[in-house]
PDBQT receptor file of N, H, CA, C and O in Angstrom, charges set to zero:
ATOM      1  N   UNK A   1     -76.809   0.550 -55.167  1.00  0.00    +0.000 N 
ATOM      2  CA  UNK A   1     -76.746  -0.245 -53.960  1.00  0.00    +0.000 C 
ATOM      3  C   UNK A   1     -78.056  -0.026 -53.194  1.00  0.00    +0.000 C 
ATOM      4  O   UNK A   1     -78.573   1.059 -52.928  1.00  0.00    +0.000 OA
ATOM      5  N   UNK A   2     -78.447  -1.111 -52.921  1.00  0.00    +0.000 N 
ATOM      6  H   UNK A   2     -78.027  -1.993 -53.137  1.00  0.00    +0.000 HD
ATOM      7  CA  UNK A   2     -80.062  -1.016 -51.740  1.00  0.00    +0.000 C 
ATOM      8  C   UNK A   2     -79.503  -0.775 -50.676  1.00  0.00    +0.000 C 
ATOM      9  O   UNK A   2     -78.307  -0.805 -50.388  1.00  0.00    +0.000 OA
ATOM     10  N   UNK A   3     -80.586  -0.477 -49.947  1.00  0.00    +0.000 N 
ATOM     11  H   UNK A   3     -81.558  -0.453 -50.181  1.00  0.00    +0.000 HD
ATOM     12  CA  UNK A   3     -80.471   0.543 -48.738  1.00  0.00    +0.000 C 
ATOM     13  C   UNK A   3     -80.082  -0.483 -47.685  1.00  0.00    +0.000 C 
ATOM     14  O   UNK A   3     -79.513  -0.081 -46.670  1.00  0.00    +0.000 OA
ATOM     15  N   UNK A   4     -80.339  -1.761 -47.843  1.00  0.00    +0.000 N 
ATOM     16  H   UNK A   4     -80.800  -2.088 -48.668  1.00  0.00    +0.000 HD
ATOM     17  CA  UNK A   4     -79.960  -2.535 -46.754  1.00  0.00    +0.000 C 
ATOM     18  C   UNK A   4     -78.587  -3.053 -46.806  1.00  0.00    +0.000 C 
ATOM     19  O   UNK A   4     -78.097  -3.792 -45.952  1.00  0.00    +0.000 OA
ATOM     20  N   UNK A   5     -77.970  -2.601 -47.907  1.00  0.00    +0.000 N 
ATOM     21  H   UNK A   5     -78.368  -2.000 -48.600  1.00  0.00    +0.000 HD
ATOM     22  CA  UNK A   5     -76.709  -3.066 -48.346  1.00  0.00    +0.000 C 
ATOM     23  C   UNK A   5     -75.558  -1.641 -47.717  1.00  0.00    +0.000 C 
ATOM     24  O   UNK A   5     -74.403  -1.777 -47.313  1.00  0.00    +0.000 OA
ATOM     25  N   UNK A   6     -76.310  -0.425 -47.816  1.00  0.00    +0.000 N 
ATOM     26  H   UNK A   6     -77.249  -0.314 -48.143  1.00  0.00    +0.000 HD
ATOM     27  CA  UNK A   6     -75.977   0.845 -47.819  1.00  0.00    +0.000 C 
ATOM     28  C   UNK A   6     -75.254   0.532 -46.095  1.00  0.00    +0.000 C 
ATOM     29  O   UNK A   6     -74.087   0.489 -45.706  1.00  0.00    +0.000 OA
ATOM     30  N   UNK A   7     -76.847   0.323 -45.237  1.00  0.00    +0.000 N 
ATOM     31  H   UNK A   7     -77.795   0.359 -45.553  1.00  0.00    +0.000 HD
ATOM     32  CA  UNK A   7     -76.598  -0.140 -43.989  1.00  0.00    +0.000 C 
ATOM     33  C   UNK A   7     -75.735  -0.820 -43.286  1.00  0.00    +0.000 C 
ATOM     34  O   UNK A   7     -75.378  -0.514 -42.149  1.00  0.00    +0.000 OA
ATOM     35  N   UNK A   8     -75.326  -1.843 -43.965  1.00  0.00    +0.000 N 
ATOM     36  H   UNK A   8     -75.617  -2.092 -44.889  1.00  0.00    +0.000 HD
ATOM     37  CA  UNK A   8     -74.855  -3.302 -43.645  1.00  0.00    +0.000 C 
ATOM     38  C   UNK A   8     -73.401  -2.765 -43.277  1.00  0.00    +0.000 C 
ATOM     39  O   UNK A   8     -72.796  -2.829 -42.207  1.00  0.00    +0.000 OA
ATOM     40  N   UNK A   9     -72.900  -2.021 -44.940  1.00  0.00    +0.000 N 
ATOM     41  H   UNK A   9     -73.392  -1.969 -45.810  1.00  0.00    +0.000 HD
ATOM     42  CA  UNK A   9     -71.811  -1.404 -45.199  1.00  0.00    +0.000 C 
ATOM     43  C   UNK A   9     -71.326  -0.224 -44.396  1.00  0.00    +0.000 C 
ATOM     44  O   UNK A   9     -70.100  -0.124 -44.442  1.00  0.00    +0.000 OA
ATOM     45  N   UNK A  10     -71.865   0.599 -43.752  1.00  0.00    +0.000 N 
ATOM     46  H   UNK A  10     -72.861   0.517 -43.715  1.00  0.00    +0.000 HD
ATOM     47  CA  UNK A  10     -72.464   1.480 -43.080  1.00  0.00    +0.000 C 
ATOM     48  C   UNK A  10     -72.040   0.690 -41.468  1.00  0.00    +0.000 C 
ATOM     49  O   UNK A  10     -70.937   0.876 -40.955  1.00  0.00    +0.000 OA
ATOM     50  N   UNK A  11     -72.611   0.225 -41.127  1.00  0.00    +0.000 N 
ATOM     51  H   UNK A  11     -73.507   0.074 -41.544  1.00  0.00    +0.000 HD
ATOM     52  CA  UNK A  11     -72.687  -0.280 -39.856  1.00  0.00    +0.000 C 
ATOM     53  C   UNK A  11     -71.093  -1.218 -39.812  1.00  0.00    +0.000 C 
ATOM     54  O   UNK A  11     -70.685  -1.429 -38.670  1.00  0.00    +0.000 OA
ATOM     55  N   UNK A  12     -70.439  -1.624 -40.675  1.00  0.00    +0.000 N 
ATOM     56  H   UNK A  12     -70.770  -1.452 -41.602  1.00  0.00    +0.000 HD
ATOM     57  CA  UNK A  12     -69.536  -2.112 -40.682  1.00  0.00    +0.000 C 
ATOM     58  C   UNK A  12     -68.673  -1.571 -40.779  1.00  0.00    +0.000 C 
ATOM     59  O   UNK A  12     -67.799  -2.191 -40.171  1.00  0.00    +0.000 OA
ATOM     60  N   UNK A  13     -68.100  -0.287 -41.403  1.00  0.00    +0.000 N 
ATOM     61  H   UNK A  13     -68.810   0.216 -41.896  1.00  0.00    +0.000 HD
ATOM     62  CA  UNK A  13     -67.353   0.337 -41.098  1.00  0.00    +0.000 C 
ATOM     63  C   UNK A  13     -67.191   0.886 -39.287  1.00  0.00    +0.000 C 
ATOM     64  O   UNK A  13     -66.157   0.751 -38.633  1.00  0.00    +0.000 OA
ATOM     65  N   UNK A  14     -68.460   1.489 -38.780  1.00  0.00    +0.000 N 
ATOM     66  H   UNK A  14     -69.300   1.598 -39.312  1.00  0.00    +0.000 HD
ATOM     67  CA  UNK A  14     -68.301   1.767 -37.406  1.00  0.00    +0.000 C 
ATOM     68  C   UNK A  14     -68.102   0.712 -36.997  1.00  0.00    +0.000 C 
ATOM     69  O   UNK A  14     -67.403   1.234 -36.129  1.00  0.00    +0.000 OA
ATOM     70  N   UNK A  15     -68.051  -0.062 -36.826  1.00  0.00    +0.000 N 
ATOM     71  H   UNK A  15     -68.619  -0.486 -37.532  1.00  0.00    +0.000 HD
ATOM     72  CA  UNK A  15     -67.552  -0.935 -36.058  1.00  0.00    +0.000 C 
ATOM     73  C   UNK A  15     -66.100  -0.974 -36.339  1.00  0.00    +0.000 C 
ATOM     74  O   UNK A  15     -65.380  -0.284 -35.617  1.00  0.00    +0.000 OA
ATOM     75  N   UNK A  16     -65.538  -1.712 -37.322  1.00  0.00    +0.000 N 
ATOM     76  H   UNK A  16     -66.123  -2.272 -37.909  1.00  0.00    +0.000 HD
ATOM     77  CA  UNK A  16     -63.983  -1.198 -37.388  1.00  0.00    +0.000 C 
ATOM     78  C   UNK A  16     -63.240  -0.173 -37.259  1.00  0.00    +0.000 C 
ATOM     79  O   UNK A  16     -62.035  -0.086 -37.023  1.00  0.00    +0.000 OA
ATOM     80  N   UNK A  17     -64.310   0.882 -37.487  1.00  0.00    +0.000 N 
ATOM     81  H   UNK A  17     -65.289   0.812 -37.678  1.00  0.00    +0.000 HD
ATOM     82  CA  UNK A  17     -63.641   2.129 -36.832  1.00  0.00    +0.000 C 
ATOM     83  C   UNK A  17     -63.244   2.031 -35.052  1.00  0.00    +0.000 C 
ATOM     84  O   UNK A  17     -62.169   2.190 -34.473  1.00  0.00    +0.000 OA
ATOM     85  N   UNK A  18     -64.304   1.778 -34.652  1.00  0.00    +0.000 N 
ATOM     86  H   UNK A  18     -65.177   1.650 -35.122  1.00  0.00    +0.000 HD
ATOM     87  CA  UNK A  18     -64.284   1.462 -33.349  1.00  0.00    +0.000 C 
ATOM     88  C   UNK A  18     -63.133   0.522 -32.666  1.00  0.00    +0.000 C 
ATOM     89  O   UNK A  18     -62.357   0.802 -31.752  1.00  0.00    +0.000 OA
ATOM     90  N   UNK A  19     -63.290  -0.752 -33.451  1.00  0.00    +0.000 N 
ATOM     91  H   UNK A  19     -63.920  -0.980 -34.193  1.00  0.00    +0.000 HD
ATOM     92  CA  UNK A  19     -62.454  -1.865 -32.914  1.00  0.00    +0.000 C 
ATOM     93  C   UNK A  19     -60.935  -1.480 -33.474  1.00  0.00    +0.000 C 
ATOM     94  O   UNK A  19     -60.250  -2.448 -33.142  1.00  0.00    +0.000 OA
ATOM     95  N   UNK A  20     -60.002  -0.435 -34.231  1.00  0.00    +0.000 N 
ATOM     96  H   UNK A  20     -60.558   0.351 -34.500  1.00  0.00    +0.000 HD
ATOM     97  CA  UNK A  20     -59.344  -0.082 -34.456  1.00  0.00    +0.000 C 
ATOM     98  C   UNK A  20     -58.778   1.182 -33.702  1.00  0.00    +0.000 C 
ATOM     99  O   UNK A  20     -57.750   1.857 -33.738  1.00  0.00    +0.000 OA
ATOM    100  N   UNK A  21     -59.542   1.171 -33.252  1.00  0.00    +0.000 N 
ATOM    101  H   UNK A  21     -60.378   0.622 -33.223  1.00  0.00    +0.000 HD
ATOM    102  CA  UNK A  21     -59.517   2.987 -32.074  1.00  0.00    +0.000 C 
ATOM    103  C   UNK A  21     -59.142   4.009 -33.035  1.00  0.00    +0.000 C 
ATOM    104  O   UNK A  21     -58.060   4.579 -32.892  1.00  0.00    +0.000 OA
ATOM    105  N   UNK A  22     -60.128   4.385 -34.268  1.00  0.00    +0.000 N 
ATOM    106  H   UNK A  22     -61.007   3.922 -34.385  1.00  0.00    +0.000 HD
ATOM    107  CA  UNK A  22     -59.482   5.104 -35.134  1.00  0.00    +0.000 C 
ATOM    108  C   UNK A  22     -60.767   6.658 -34.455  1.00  0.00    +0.000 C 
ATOM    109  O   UNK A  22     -61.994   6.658 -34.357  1.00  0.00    +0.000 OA
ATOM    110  N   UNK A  23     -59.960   7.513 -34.203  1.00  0.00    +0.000 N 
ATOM    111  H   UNK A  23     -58.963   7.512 -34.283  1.00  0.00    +0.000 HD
ATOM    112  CA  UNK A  23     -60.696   8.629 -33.795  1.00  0.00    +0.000 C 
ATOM    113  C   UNK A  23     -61.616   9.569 -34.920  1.00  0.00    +0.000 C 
ATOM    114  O   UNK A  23     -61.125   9.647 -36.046  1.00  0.00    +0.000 OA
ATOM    115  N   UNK A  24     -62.550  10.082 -34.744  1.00  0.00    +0.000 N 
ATOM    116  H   UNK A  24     -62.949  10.019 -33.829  1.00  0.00    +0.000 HD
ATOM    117  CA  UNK A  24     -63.033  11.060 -35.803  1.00  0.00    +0.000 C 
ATOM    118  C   UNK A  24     -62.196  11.971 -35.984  1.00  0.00    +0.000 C 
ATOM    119  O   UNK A  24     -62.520  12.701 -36.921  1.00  0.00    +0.000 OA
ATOM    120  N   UNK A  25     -61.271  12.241 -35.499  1.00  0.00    +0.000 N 
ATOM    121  H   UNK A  25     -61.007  11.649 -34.738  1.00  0.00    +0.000 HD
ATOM    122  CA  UNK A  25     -60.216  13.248 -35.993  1.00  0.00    +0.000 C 
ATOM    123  C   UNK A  25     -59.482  12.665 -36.690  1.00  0.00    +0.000 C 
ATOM    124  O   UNK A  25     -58.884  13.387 -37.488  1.00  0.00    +0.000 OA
ATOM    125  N   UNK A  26     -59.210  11.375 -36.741  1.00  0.00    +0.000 N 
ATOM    126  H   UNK A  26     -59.696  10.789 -36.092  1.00  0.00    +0.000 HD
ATOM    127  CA  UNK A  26     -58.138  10.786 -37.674  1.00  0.00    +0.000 C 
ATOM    128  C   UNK A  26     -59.419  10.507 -39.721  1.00  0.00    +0.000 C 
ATOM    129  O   UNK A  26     -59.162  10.220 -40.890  1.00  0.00    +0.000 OA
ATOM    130  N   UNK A  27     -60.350  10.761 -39.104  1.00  0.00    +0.000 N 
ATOM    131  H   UNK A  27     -60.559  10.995 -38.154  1.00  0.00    +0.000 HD
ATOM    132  CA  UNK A  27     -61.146  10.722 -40.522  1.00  0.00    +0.000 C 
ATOM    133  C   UNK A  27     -61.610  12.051 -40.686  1.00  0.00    +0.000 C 
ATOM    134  O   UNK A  27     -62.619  12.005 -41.389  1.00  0.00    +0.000 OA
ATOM    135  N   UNK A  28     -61.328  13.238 -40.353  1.00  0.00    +0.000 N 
ATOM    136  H   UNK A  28     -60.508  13.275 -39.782  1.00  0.00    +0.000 HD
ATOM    137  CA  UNK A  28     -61.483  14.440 -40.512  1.00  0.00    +0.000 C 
ATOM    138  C   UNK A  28     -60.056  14.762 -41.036  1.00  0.00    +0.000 C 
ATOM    139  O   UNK A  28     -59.877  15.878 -41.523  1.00  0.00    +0.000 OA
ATOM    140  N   UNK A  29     -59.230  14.054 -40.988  1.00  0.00    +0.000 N 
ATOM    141  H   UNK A  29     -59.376  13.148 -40.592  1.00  0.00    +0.000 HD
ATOM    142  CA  UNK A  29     -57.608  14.537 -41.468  1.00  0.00    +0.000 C 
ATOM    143  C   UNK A  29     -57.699  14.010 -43.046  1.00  0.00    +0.000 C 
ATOM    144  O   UNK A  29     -57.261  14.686 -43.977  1.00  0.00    +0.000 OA
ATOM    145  N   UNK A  30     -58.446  12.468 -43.249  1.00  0.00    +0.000 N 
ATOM    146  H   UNK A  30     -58.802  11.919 -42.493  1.00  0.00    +0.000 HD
ATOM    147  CA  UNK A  30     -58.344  12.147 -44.578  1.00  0.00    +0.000 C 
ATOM    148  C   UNK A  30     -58.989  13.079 -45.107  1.00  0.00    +0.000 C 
ATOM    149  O   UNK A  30     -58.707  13.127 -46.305  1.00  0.00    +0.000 OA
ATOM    150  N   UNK A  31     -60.018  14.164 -44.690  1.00  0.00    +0.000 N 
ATOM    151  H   UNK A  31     -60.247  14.125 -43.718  1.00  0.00    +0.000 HD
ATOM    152  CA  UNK A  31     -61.129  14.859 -45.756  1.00  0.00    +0.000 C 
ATOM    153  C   UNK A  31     -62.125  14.724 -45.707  1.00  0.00    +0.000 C 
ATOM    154  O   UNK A  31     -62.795  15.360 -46.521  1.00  0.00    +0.000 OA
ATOM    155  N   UNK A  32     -62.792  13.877 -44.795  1.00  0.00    +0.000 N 
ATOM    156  H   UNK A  32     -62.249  13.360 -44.134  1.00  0.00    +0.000 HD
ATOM    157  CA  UNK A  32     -64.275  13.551 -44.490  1.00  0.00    +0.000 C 
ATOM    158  C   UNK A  32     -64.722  13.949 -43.132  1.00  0.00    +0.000 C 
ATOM    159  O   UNK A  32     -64.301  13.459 -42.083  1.00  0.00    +0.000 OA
ATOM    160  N   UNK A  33     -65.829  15.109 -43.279  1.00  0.00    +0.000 N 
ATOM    161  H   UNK A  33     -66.170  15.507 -44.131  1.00  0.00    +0.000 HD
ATOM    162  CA  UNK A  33     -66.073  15.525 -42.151  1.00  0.00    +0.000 C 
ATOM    163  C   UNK A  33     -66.950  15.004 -41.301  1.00  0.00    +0.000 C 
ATOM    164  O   UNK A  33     -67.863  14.260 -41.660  1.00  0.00    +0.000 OA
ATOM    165  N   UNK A  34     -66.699  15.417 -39.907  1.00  0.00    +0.000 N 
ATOM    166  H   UNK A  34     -65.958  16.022 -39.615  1.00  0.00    +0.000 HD
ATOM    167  CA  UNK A  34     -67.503  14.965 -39.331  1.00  0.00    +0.000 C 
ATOM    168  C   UNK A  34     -68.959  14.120 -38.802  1.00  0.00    +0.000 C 
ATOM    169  O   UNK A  34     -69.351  13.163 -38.134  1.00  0.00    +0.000 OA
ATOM    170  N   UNK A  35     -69.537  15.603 -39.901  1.00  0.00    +0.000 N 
ATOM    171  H   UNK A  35     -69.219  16.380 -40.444  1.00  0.00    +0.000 HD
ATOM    172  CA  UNK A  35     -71.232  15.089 -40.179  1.00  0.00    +0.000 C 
ATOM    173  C   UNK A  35     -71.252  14.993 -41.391  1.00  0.00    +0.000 C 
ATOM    174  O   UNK A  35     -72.417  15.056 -41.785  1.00  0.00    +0.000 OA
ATOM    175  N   UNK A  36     -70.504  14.865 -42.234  1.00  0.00    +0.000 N 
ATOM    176  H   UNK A  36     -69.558  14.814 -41.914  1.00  0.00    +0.000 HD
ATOM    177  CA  UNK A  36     -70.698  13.688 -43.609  1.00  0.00    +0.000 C 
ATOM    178  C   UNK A  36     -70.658  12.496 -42.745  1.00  0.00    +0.000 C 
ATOM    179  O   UNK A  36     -71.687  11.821 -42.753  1.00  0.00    +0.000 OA
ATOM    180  N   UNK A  37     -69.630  12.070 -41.957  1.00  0.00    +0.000 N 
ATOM    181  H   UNK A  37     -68.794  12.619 -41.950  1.00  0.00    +0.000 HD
ATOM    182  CA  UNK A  37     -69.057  10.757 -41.625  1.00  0.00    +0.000 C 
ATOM    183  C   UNK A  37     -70.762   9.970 -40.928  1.00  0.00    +0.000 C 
ATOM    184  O   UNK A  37     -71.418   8.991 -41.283  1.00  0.00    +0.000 OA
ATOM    185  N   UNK A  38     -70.895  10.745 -40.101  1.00  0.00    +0.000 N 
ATOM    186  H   UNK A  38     -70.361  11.540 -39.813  1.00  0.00    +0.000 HD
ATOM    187  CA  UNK A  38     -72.243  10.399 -39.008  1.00  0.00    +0.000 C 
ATOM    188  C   UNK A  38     -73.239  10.181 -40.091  1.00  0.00    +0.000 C 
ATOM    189  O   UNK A  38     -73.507   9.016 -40.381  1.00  0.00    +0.000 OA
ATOM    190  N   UNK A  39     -73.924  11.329 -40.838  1.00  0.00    +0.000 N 
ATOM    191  H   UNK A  39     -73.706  12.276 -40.602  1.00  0.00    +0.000 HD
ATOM    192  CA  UNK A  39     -74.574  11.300 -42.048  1.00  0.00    +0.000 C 
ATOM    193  C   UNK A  39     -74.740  10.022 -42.501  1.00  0.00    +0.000 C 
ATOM    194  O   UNK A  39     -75.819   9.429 -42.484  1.00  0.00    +0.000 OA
ATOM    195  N   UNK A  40     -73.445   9.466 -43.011  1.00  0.00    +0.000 N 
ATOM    196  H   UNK A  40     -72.568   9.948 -43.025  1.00  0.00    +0.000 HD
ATOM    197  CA  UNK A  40     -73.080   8.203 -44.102  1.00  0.00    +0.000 C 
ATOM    198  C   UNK A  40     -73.616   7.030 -43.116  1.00  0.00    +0.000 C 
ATOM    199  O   UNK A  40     -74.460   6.156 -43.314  1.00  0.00    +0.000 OA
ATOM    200  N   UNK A  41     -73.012   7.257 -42.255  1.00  0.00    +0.000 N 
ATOM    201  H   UNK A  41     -72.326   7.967 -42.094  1.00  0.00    +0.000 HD
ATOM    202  CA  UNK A  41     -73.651   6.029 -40.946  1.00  0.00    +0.000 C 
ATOM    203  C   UNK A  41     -75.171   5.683 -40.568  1.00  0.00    +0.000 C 
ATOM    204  O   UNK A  41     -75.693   4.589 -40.351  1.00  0.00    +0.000 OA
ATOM    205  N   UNK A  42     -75.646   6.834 -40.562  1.00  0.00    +0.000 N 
ATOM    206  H   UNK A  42     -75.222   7.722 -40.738  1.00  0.00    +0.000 HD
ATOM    207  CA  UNK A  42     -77.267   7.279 -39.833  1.00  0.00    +0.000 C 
ATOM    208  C   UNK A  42     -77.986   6.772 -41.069  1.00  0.00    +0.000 C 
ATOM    209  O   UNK A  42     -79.168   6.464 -40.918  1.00  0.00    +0.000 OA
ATOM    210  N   UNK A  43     -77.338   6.619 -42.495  1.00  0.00    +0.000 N 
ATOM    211  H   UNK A  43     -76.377   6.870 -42.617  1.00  0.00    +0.000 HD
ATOM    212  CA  UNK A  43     -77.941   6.386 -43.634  1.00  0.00    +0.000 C 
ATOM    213  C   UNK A  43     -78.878   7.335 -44.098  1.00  0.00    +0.000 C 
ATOM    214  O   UNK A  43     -79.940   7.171 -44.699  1.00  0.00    +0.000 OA
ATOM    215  N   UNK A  44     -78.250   8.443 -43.679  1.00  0.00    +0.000 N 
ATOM    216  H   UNK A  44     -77.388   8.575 -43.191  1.00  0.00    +0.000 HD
ATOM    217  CA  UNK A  44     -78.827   9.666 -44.096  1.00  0.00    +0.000 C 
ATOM    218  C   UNK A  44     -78.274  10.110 -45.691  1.00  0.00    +0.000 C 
ATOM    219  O   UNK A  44     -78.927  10.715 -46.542  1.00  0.00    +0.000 OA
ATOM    220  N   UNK A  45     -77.077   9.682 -45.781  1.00  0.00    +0.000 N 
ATOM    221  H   UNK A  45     -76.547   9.190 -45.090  1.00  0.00    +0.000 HD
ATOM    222  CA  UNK A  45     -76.748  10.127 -47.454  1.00  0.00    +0.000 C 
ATOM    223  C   UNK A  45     -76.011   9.127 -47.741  1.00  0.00    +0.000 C 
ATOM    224  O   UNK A  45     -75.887   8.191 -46.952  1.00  0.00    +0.000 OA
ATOM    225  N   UNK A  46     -75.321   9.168 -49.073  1.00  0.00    +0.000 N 
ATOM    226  H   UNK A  46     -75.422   9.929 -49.714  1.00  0.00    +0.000 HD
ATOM    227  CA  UNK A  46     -74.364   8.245 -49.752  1.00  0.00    +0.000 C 
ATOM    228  C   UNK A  46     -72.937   8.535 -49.694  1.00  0.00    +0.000 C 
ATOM    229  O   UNK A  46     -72.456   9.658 -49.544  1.00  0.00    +0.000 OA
ATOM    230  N   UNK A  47     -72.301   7.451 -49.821  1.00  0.00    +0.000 N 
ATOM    231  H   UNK A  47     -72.692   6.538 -49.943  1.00  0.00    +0.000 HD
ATOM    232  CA  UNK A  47     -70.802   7.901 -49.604  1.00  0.00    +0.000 C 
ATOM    233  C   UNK A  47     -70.258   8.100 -51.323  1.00  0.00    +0.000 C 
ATOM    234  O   UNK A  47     -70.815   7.513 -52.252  1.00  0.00    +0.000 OA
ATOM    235  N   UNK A  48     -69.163   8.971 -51.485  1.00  0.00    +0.000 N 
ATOM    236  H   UNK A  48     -68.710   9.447 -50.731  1.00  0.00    +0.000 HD
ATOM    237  CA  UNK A  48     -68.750   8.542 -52.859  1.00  0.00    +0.000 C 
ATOM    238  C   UNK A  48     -67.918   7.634 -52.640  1.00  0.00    +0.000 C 
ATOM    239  O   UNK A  48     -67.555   7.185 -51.553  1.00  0.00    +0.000 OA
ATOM    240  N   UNK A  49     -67.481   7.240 -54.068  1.00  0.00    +0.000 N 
ATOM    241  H   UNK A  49     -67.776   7.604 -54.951  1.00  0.00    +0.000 HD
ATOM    242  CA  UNK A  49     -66.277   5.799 -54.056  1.00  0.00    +0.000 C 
ATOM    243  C   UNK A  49     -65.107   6.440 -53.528  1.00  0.00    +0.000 C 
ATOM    244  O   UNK A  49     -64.573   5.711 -52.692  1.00  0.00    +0.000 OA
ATOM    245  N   UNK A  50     -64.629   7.304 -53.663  1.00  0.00    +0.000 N 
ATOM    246  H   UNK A  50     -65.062   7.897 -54.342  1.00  0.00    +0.000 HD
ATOM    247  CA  UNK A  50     -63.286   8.238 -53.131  1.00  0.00    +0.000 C 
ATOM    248  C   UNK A  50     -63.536   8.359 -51.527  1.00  0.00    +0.000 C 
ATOM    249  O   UNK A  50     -62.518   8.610 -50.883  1.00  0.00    +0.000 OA
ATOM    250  N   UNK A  51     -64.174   8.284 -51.138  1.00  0.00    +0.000 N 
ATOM    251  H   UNK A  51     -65.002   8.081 -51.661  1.00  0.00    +0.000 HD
ATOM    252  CA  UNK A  51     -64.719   8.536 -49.368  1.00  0.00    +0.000 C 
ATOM    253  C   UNK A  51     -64.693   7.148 -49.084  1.00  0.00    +0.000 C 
ATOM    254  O   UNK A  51     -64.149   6.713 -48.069  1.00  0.00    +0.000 OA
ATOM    255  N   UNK A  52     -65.046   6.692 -49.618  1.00  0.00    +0.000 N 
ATOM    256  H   UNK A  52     -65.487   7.045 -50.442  1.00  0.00    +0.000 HD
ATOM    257  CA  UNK A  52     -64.946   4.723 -48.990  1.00  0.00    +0.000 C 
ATOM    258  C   UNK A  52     -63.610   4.482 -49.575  1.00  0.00    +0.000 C 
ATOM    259  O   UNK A  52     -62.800   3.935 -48.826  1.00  0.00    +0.000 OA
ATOM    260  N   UNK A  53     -63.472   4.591 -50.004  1.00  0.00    +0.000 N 
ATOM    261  H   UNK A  53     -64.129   5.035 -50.612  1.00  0.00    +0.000 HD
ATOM    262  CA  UNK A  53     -61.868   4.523 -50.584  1.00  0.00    +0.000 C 
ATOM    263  C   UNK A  53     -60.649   4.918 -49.367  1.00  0.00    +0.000 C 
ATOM    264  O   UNK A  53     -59.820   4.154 -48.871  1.00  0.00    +0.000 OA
ATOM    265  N   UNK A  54     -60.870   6.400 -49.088  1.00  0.00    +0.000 N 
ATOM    266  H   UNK A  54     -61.543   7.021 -49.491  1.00  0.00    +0.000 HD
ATOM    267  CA  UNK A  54     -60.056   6.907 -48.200  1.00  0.00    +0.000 C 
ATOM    268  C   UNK A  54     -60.534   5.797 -46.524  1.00  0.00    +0.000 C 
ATOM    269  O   UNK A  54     -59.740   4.970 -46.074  1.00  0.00    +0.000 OA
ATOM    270  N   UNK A  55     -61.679   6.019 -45.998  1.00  0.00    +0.000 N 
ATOM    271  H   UNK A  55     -62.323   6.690 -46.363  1.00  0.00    +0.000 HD
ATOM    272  CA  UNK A  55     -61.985   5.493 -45.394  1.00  0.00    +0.000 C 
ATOM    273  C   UNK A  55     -61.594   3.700 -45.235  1.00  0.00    +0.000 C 
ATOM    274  O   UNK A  55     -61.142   3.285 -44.168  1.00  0.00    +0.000 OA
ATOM    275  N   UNK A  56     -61.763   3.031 -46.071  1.00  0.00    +0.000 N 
ATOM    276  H   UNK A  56     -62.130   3.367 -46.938  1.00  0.00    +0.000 HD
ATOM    277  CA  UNK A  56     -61.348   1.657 -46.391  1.00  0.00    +0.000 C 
ATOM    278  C   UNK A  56     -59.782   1.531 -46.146  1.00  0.00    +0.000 C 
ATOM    279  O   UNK A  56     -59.194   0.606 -45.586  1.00  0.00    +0.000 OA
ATOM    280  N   UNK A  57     -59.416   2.334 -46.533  1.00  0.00    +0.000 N 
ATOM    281  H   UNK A  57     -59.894   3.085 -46.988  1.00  0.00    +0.000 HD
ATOM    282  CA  UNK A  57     -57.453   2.663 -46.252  1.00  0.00    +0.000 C 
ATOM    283  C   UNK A  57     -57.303   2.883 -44.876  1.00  0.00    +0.000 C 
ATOM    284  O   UNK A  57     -56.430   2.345 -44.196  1.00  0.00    +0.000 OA
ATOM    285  N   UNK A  58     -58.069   3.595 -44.497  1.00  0.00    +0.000 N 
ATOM    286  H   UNK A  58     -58.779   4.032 -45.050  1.00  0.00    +0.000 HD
ATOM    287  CA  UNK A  58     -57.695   4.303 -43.164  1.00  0.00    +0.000 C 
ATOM    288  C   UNK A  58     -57.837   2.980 -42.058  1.00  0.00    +0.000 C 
ATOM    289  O   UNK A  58     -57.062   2.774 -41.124  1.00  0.00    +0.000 OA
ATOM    290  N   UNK A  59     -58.916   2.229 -42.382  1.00  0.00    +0.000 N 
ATOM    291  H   UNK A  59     -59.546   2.396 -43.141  1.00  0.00    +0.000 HD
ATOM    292  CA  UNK A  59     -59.187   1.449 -41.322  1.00  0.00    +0.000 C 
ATOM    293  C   UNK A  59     -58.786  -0.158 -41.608  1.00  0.00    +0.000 C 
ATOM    294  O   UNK A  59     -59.022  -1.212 -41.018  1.00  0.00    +0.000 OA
ATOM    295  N   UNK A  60     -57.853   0.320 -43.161  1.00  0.00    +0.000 N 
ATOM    296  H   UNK A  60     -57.662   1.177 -43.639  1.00  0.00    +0.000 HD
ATOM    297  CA  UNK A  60     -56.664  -0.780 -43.063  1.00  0.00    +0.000 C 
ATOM    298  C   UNK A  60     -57.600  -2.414 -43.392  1.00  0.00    +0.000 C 
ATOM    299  O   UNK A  60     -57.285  -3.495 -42.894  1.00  0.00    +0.000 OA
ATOM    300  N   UNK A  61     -58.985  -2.130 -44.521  1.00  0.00    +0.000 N 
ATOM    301  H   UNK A  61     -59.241  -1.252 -44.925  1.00  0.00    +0.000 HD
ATOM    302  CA  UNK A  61     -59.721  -2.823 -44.505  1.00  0.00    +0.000 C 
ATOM    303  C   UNK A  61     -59.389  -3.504 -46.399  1.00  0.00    +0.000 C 
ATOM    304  O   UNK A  61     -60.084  -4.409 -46.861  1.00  0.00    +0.000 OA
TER     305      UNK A  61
């Protein structure tokens, strides 16, 4: 995946996170911490498919 795709994907999740009022504690309960979560956002690292996975569930996407 290109980096602008990484982003796109990235930036779209926070937002549904947001517009869902899903708290960072409620994505620290699936298994994804904190500063992985921020990390993945900032496009500082990659997510695995199991982390977008959990995440994608969570925010009911």
């Amino acid at each position: 995946m290109d980096k602008t795709t990484r982003l796109t994907l990235a930036a779209n999740l926070a937002a549904g996170r947001q517009q869902k009022n899903v708290s960072i504690e409620d994505i620290e309960r699936i298994g994804i911490s904190k500063s992985r979560y921020y990390r993945y956002i900032n496009g500082e690292v990659d997510i695995t498919v199991a982390d977008l996975h959990k995440l994608l569930e969570l925010l009911s996407m």
